[in-house]
C-alpha positions as CSV (number, residue, x, y, z in Angstrom):
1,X,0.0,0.0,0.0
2,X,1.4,3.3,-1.1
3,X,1.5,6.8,0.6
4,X,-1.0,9.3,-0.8
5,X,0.0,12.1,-2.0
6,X,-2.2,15.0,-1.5
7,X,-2.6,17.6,-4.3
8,X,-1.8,21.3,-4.3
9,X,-4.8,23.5,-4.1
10,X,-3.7,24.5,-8.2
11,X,-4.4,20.9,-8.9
12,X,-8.0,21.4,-7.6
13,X,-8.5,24.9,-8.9
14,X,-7.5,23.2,-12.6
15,X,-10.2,20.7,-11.9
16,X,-12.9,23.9,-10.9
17,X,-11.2,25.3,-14.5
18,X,-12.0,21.9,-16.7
19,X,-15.3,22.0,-15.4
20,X,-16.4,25.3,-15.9
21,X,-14.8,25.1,-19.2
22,X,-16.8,21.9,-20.4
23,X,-20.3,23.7,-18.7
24,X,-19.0,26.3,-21.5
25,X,-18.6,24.2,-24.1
26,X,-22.0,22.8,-23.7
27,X,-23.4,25.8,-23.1
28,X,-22.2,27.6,-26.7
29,X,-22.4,24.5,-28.3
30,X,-26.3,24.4,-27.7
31,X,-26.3,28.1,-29.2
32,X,-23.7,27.4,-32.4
33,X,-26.6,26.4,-34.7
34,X,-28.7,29.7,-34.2
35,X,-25.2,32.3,-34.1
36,X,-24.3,30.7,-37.2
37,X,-27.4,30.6,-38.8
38,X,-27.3,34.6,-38.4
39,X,-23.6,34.7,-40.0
40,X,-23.3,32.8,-42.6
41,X,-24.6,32.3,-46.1
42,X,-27.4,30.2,-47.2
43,X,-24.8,28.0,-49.0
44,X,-22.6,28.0,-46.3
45,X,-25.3,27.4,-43.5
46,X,-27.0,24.3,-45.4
47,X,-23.2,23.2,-45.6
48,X,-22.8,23.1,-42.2
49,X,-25.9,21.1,-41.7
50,X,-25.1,18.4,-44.0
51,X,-22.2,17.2,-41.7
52,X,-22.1,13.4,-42.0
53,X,-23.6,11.6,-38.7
54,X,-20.1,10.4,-37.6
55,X,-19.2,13.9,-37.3
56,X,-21.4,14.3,-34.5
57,X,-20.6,11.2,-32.9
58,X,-17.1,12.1,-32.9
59,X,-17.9,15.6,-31.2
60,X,-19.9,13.9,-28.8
61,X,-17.3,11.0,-27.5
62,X,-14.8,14.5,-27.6
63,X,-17.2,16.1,-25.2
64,X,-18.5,12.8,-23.0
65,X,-14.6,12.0,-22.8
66,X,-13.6,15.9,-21.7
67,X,-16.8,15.2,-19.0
68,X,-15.4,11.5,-17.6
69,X,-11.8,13.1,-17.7
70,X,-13.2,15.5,-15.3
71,X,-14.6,13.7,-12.9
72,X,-11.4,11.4,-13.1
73,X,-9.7,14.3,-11.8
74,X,-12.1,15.4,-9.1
75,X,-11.8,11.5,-7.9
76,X,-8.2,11.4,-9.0
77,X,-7.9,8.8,-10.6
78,X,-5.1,7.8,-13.1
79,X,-7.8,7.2,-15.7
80,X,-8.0,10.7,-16.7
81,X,-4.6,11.2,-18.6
82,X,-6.5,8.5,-21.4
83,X,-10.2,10.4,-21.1
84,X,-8.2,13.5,-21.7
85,X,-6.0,12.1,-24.4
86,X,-9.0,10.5,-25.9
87,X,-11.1,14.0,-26.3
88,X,-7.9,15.6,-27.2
89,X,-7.6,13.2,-30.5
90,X,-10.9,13.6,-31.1
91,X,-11.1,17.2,-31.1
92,X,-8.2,17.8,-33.3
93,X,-9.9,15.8,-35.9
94,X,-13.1,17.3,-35.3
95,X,-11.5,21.2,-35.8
96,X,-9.6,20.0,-38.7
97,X,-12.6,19.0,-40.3
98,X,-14.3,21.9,-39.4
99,X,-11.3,24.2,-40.6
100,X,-10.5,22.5,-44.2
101,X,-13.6,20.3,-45.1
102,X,-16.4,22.5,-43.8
103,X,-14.2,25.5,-44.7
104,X,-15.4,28.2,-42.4
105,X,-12.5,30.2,-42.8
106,X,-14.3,32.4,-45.1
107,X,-16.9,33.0,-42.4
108,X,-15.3,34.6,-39.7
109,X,-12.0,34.7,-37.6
110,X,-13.7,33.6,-34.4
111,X,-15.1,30.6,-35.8
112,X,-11.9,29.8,-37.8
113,X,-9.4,30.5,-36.3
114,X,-9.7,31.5,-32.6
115,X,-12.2,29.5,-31.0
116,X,-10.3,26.0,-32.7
117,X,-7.3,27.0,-31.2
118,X,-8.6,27.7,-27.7
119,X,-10.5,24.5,-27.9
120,X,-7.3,22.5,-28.9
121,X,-5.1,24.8,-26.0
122,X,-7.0,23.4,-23.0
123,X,-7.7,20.0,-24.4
124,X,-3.7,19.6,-24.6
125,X,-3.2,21.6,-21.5
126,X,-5.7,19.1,-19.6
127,X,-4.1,16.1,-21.4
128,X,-0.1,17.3,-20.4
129,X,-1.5,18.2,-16.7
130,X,-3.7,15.1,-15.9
131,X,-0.2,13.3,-16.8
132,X,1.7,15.3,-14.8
133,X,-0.1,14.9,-12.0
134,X,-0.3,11.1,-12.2
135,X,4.1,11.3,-12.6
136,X,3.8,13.3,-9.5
137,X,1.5,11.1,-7.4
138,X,-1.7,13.4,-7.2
139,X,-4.0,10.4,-9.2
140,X,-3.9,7.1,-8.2
């Protein structure tokens, strides 16, 4: 039986972070349809909403893995380096797709460019610091 290894009060305020940061993503990802409805062209709109069904089951394992991730952390478990790895593959394809298939770089630079990189920053960020803290001892 090993020692436990208590984490640093950043550890925990990461974990507050992730999950006010997924409550986020659900929360814009419920409005996307509408905002981009109201910015982009008919062509480009009925574009959008011809993505393939494995798109969307893709985003959601991205988002369902982010979640489990999560709560791996809160109960730290070692677990959460692969739930974070897993959304982290997932959501490069998916923002890939999004930037070159879809291309909705012509649409705007929030949606193109900004909010794919941000997405793709704390998905690494969460993958790097869940292994981290399993190196250090913090997940079991």
């Amino acid at each position: 039986m090993g020692t436990d290894i208590k984490p640093p009060t950043s550890f925990w305020i990461v974990a507050v972070f992730a999950l006010f940061w997924s409550i986020l993503e659900i929360y814009f990802s419920s409005f996307e349809i509408d905002l981009l409805e109201e910015n982009l062209t008919v062509e480009e709109f009925d574009n959008m909403q011809s993505l393939p069904v494995w798109y969307i089951a893709v985003f959601m394992i991205a988002l369902f893995s982010e979640i489990i991730g999560i709560f791996m952390l809160f109960i730290r478990q070692r677990i959460a380096a692969v739930f974070f790895a897993i959304s982290l593959i997932t959501l490069l394809f998916i923002e890939f797709y999004w930037l070159f298939i879809i291309d909705i770089k012509k649409t705007s630079v929030v949606f193109s460019v900004i909010i794919p990189l941000v997405v793709i920053a704390v998905a690494a960020f969460l993958y790097v610091y869940s292994k981290r803290a399993a190196k250090k001892g913090w997940l079991k």
